[in-house]
N, C-alpha and C positions, 0 to 999 in steps of 0.2 A: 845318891840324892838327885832327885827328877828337876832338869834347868826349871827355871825363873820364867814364865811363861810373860813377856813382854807385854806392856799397858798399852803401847799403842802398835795398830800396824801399818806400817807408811809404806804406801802404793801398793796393784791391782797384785803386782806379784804376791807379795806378804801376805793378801787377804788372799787369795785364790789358793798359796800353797797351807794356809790355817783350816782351810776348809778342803783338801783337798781334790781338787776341781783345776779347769784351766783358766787362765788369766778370762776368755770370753765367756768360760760358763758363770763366771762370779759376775759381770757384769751383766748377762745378760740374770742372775738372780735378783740385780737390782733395778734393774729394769721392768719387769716381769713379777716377782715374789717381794718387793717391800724388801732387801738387804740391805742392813741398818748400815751406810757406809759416807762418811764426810768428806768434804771438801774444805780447804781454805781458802778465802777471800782472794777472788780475782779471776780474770778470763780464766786462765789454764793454773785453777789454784790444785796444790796437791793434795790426794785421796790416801786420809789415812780410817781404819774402823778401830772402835775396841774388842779386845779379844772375847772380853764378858757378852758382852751386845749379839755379838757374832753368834757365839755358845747357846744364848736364848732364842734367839730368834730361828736358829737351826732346832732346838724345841718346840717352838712355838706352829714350825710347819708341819711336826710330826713327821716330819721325812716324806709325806708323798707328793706334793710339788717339787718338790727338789730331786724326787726320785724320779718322775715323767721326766722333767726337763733334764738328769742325766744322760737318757735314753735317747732323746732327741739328740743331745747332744754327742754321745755316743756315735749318733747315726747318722752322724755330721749334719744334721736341720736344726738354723738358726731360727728361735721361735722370739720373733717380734709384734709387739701388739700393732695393729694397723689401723690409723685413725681412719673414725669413719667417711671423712669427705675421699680421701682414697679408696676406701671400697666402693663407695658412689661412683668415684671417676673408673676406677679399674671396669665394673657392670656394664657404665655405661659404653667406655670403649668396646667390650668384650660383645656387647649389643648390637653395634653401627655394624659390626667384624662381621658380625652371623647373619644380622639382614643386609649387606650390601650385594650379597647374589641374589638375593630375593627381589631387590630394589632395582636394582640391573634388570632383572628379566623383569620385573612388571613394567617398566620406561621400555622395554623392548616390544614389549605385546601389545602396550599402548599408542607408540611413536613409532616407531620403525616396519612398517608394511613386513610378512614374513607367510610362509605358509607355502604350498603347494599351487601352480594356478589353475584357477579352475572356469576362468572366463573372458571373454576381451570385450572391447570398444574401438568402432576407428573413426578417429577424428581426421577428417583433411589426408594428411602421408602418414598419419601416424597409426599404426596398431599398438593400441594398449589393454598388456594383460593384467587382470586383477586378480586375487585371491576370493576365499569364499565369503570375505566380507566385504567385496567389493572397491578395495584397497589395492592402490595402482603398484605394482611387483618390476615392471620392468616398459619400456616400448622400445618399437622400432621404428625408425624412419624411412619411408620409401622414397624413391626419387619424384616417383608424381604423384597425385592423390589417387585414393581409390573411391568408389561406389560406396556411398555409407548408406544408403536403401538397399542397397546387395547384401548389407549385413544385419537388418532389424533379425530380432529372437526367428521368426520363421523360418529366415534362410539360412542360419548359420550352421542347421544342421548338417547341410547339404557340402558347405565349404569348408568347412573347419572338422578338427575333431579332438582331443585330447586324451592320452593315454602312452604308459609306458610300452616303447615298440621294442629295445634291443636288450630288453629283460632288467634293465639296473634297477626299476622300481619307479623310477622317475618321469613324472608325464610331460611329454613332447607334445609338442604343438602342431600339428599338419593345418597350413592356413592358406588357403589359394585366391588370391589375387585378382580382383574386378579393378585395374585402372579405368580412370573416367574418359579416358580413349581408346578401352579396351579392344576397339573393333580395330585400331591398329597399332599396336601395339604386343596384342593378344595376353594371356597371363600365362600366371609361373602358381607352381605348391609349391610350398617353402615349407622343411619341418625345423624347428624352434628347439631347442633346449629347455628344461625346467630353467634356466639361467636368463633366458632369452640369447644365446648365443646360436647361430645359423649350424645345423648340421648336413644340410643339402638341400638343394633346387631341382627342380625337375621342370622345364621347361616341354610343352605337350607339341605334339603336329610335324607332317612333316607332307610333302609333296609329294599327291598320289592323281594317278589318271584314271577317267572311269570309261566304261567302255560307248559312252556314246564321246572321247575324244578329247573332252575337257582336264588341261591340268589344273590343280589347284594347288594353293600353295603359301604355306601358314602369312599370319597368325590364327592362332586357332584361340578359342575362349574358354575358359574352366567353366564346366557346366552343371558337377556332381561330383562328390567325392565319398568314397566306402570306403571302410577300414573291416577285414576280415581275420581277426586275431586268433590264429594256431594254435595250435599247443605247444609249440617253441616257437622263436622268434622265424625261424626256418623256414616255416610254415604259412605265413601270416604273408598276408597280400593286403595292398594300398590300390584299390581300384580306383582312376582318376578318368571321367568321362569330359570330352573337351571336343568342343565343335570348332566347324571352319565359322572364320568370321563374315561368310558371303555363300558360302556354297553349303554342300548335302552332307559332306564327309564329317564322318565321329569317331575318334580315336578312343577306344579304350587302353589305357594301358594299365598291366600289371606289373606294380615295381614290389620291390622287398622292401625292408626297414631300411635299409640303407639308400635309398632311390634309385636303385637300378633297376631299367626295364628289365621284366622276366617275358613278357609275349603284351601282344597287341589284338585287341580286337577290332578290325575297322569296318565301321556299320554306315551302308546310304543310308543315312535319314539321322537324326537325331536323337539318341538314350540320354533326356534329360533325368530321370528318376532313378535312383539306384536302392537295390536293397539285399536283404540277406536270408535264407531260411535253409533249415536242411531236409529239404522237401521229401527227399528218399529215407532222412533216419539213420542213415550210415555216418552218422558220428561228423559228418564232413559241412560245413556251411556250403552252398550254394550262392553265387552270386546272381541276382534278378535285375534286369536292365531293362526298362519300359520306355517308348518315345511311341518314334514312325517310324514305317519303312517307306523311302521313296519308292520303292520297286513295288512293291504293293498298292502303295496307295490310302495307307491304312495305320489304325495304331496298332502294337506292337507289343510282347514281352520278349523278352530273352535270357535263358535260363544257362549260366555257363559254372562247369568247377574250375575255378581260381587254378587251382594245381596241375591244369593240365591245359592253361593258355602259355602258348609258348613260339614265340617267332610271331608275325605277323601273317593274320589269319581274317576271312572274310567271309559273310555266307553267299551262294551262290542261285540260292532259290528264290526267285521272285519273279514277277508279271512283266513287269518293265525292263529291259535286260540292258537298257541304256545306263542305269545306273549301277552298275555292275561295277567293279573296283578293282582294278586289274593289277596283275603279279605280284598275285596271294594266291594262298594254298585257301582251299574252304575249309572254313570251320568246322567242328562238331560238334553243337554247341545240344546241351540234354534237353533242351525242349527250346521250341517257337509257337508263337500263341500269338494268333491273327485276328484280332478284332472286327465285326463284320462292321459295314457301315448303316448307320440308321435311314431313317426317311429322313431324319431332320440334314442329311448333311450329301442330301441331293445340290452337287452342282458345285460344292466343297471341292478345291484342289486334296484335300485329305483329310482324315481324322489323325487326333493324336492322343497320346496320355497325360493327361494331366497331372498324373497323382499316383505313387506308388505305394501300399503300405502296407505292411508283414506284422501277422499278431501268430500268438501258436500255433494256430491249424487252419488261418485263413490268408488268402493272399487278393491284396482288396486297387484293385484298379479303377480309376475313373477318367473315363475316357471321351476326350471332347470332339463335337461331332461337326470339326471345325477349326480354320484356322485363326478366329476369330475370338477376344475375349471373351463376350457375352454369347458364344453358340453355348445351346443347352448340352449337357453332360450327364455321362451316363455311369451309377456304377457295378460293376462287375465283383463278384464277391466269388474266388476258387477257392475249392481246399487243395491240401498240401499235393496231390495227385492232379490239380490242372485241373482237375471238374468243376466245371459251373455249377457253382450252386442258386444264383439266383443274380437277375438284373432288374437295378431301381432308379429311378430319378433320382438328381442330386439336386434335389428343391422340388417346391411347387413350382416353381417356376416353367419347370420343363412340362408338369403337364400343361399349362397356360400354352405354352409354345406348340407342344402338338394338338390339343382343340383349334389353334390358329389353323393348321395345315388341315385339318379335318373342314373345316369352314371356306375352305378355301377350293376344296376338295381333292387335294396333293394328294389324301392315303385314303382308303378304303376299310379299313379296319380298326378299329379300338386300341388302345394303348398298355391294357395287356397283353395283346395279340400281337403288336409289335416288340413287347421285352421277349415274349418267349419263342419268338420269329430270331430274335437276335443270339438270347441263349442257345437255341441249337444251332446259329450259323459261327459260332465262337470254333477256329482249327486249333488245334494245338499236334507241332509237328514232333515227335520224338528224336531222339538218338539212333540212329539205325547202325 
């Protein structure tokens, strides 16, 4: 005869072993599924169910809530309902979590200057560089002030330059130095880190004698600066052109990425102008240096390849042999290109270049006929082989200036007759 199935079942155990289950999965049926189960009165009153109740209501779910929540339970996952203000809160943490790198980098791109630099300003001692929005990255402070008219948008092409040199990717800054007593003092290139941390100086000049007797003897001024980038870092040459602060002498020097001299070009007269073109096609830039030559008299090009200055070197060919520049080898330099002098610059101690500037296949010189600001200027337009293709006024102005000399009766000829008078007096000396 089958025991006496008990009217009541007092605590979780009782009910949990009636129903087969764990003491958590019965409570969690009543929690969860409606499990008809009592209490008695009081904080911690005790839980007892009826067995009948129990019996129905394990009818009543048809076995398949009871049967998922065994499975979970099985599968050790405790399944509790979760009031809603907890799922709101849980979302909304879970929210803050996933935009707070979002939120970071937008307060970064907003507020915190960042970026590669791509520009300066100099205020007083200070150089500052900006990014492409104009946003201050980093300065440095010099000890004196510098020339901040040395550095409006026009000149900065000349003195500055930006671009990765020892391959990392990262653009360095090459910035050469106008102090506001640069005449003695003389300047320095300085190349800059993407960080603005110093990675070397290159201080230019040095004490040469020319052969009419005079020594001279730095400071020397930055005057122009070229960057000629290789095909490896190896390759690549920092052409820095830097005059005496009083006398004739011009130091070209060629350093590496690192600032060390590789060779010297040292020229009587001044190569204010610098530029770049691979005139021959052979794969290789050219360096172009336009001023005077004191030994001539005259303005000047000068055509040299970068990879094959080395030591200090000097030309040797000129009129004047006083201004000679003594214990140097001559140079070899692949072309010289001797500007004649106009009518307008009768009585001129010389002509110079004014203006140097390299497109594909022209090489465009404007050459002033004159030591003077307002002497009229002439330009010169070669192609890549040094041929004159054609000579024009740089303004009305300069015809204004030669109808003056015509009326005065200085020239005897027209002012066509004078460009093409000058075009064919244009030398250009080669490589021998």
């Amino acid at each position: 005869m089958a025991a006496e199935q008990p009217k009541e079942l007092s605590g979780w155990k009782a009910i949990a072993s009636h129903l087969g289950v764990s003491v958590r999965t019965a409570q969690d049926y009543e929690r969860i599924l409606g499990l008809p189960v009592h209490r008695q009165p009081g904080e911690k009153g005790r839980v007892f169910a009826d067995p009948d109740e129990l019996d129905g209501w394990r009818k009543q779910t048809g076995g398949n809530g009871v049967s998922a929540l065994n499975e979970d339970a099985a599968a050790g996952v405790a399944q509790r309902p979760v009031p809603v203000r907890k799922i709101w809160r849980r979302a909304f943490i879970l929210a803050v979590v996933a935009a707070a790198p979002l939120l970071a980098l937008g307060a970064y791109l907003l507020v915190i200057p960042h970026g590669p630099p791509s520009d300066f300003r100099v205020e007083g001692k200070n150089l500052i560089v900006v990014n492409d929005r104009g946003k201050e990255l980093w300065r440095h402070t010099f000890e004196v002030a510098l020339r901040e008219d040395q550095y409006l948008p026009a000149n900065k092409v000349r003195l500055s330059w930006f671009g990765p040199l020892d391959g990392d990717g990262q653009p360095d800054l090459l910035f050469a130095t106008k102090p506001v007593n640069e005449d003695g003092m003389g300047g320095r290139l300085i190349c800059l880190a993407a960080d603005g941390k110093i990675q070397w100086q290159f201080t230019p000049g040095r004490p040469v004698t020319d052969a009419g007797g005079e020594r001279m003897v730095p400071p020397y001024m930055m005057a122009a600066l070229q960057v000629i980038v290789g095909k490896t870092p190896a390759d690549t040459r920092i052409v820095v052109s830097s005059i005496h602060y009083r006398d004739q002498p011009d130091q070209v020097a060629f350093l590496n990425v690192h600032g060390r001299v590789i060779g010297e070009y040292w020229h009587p007269g001044h190569l204010t102008c610098l530029g770049a073109a691979d005139l021959d096609n052979d794969g290789q830039m050219d360096m172009l240096l336009a001023g005077v030559n004191n030994g001539n008299h005259q303005a000047t090009l000068v055509v040299l390849d970068p990879l094959k200055v080395v030591g200090a070197l000097t030309p040797k060919e000129m009129k004047d042999h006083r201004f000679e520049l003594l214990g140097m080898p001559s140079a070899r330099e692949k072309a010289v290109v001797f500007f004649p002098r106009s009518s307008f610059s009768a009585g001129q101690p010389y002509t110079r270049t004014r203006r140097l500037s390299v497109t594909k296949e022209r090489v465009i010189v404007l050459v002033a006929e004159g030591v003077r600001f307002e002497d009229p200027t002439l330009i010169y337009e070669l192609d890549y082989r040094l041929n004159v293709i054609n000579v024009t006024p740089a303004g009305a102005e300069v015809n204004y200036a030669y109808r003056a000399l015509e009326a005065r009766g200085a020239v005897d000829h027209s002012f066509s007759e004078e460009c093409a008078r000058l075009k064919a007096g244009v030398i250009v000396r080669r490589e021998r």
